[in-house]
C-alpha positions as CSV (number, residue, x, y, z in Angstrom):
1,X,22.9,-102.6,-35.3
2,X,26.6,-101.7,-36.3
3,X,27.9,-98.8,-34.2
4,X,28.9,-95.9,-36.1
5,X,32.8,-95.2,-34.9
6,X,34.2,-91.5,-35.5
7,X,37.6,-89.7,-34.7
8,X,37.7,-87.6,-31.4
9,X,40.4,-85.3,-30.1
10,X,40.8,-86.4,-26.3
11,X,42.6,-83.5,-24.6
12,X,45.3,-85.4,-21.8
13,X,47.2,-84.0,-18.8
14,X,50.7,-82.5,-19.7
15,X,53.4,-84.4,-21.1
16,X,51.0,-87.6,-20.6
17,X,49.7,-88.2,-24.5
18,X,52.0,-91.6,-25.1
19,X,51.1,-92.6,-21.5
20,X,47.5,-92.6,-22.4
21,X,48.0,-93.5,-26.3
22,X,49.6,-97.0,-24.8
23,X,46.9,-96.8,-22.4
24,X,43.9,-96.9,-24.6
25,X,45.9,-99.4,-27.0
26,X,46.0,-101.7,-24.6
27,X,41.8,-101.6,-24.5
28,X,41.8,-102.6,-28.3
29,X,40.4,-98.9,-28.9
30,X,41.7,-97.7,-32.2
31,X,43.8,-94.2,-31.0
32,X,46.6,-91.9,-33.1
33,X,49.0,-89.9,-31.6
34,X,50.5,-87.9,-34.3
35,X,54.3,-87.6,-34.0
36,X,57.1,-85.3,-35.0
37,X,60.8,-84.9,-34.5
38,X,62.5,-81.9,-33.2
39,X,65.3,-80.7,-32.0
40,X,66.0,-81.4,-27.7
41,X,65.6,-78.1,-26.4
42,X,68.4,-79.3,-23.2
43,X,71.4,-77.3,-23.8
44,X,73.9,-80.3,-23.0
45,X,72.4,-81.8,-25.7
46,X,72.5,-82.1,-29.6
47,X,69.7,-84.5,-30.3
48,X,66.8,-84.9,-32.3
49,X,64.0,-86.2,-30.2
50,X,60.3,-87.4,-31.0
51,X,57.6,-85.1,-29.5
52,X,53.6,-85.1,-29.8
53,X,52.9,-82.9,-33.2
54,X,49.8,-81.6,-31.1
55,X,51.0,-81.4,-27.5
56,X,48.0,-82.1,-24.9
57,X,45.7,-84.7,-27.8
58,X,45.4,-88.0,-28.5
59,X,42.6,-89.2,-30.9
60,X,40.4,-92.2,-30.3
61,X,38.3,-93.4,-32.4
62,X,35.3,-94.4,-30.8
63,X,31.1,-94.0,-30.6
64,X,28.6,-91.4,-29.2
65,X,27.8,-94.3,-26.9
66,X,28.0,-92.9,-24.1
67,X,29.4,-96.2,-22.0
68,X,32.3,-96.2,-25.1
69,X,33.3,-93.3,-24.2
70,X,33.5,-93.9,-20.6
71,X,36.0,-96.3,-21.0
72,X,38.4,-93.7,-22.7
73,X,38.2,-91.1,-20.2
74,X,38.6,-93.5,-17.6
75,X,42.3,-93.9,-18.5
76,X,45.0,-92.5,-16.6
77,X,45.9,-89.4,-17.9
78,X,43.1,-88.6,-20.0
79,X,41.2,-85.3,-19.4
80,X,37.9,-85.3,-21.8
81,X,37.3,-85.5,-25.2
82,X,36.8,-82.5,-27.3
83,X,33.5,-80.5,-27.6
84,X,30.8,-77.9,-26.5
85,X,28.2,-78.1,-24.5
86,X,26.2,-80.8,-27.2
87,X,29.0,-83.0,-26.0
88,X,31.9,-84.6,-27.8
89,X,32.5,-83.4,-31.8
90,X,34.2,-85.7,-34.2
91,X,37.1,-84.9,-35.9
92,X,36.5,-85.5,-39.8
93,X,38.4,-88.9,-40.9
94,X,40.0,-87.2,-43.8
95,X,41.9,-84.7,-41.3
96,X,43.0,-88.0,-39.3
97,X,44.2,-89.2,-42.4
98,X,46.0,-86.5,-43.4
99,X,47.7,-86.7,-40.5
100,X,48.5,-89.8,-40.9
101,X,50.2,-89.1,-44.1
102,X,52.0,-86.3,-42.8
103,X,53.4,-88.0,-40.3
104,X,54.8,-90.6,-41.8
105,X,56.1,-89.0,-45.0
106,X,59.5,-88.6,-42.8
107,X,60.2,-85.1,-43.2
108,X,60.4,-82.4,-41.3
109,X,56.7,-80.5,-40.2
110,X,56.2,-77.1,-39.5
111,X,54.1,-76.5,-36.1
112,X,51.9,-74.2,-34.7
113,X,55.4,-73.0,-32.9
114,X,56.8,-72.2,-36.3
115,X,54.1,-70.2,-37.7
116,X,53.7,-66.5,-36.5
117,X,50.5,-66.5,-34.0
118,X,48.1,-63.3,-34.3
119,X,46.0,-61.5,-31.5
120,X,43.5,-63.4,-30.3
121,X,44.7,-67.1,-31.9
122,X,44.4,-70.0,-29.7
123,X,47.7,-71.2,-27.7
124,X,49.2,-73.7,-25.3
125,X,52.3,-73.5,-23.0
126,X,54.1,-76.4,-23.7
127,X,56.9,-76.2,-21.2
128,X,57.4,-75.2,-17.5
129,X,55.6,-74.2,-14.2
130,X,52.5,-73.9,-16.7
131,X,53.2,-76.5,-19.5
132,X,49.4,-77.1,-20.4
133,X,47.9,-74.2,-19.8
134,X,45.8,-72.5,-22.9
135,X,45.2,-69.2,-23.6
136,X,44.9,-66.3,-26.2
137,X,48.1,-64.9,-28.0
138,X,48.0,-61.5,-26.9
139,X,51.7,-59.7,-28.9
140,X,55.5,-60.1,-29.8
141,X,57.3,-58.9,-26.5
142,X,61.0,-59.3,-28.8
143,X,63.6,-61.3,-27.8
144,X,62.0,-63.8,-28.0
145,X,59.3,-63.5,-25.7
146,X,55.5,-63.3,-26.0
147,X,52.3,-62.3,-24.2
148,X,50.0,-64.5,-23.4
149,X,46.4,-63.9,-21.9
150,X,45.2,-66.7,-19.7
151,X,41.4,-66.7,-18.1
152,X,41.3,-67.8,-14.6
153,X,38.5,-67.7,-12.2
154,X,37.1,-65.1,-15.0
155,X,39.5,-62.7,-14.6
156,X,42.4,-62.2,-17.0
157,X,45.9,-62.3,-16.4
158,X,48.6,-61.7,-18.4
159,X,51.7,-64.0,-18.8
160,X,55.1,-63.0,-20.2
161,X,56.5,-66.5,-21.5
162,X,59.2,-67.6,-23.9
163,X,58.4,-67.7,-27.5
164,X,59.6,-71.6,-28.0
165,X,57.5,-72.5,-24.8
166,X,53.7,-71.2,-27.4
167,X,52.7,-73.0,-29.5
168,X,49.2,-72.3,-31.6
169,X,46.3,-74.9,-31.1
170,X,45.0,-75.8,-34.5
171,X,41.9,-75.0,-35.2
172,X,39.7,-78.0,-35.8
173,X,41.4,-78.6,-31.7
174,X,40.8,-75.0,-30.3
């Protein structure tokens, strides 16, 4: 019987998507991690640098075998693939695709960071003491700052964070 092999978004530790995208390469396990360029946020610095276009995922593409999927979440780095309590969903192929496209039409892609967040949209802290924490855009603070409502231990707290350090979890990820 041939194995039926779909996309899946596999959320990772902070900052470690390339460490696990080399990773599960190195298993001969189809993965994608979608890449853009931007500008180095380090002041000394003038440089464009090549970041993850969704910070926190890689996607495998693997089966519901349960022993398949195993192997991908034992890698270093790797948290657990995307779902809900049915267990892993599949990301569509066309949206993989896409992405595919995107990124390698060399031009310059407008993230979650760029596009102005609502109340209640899904968001990640990409950088500092809290790099990879999600939560829920709560309002424009000005200057350049943001609130952000984070759920821990089922209470909520709020977080006052840079604007540049949010960015908005797509949907088909949130």
């Amino acid at each position: 019987m041939i194995k039926r092999l779909n996309w899946f978004a596999l959320v990772t530790r902070s900052n470690f998507e390339q460490t696990v995208y080399t990773s599960i390469a190195k298993k001969n396990i189809e993965a994608f991690l979608p890449r853009t360029k931007r500008k180095s946020r380090r002041k000394d610095r003038n440089l464009m640098i090549e970041v993850p276009l969704f910070p926190g995922y890689v996607f495998v593409k693997s089966s519901h075998e349960p022993s398949c999927q195993l192997n991908i979440l034992k890698t270093t780095g790797a948290v657990r693939l995307l779902g809900n309590q049915s267990g892993p969903l599949p990301v569509p192929e066309i949206q993989v695709e896409s992405l595919k496209i995107l990124t390698s039409a060399n031009m310059d892609l407008i993230t979650g960071a760029n596009i102005r967040m609502k109340k209640g949209d899904p968001v990640m802290i990409l950088e500092g003491p809290m790099a990879g924490v999600k939560g829920e855009f709560t309002r424009y603070k000005g200057k350049g700052r943001v609130v952000i409502k984070i759920d821990a231990l089922g209470q909520y707290a709020g977080v006052d964070i840079d604007e540049d350090n949010v960015e908005k979890v797509p949907g088909f990820l949130s």
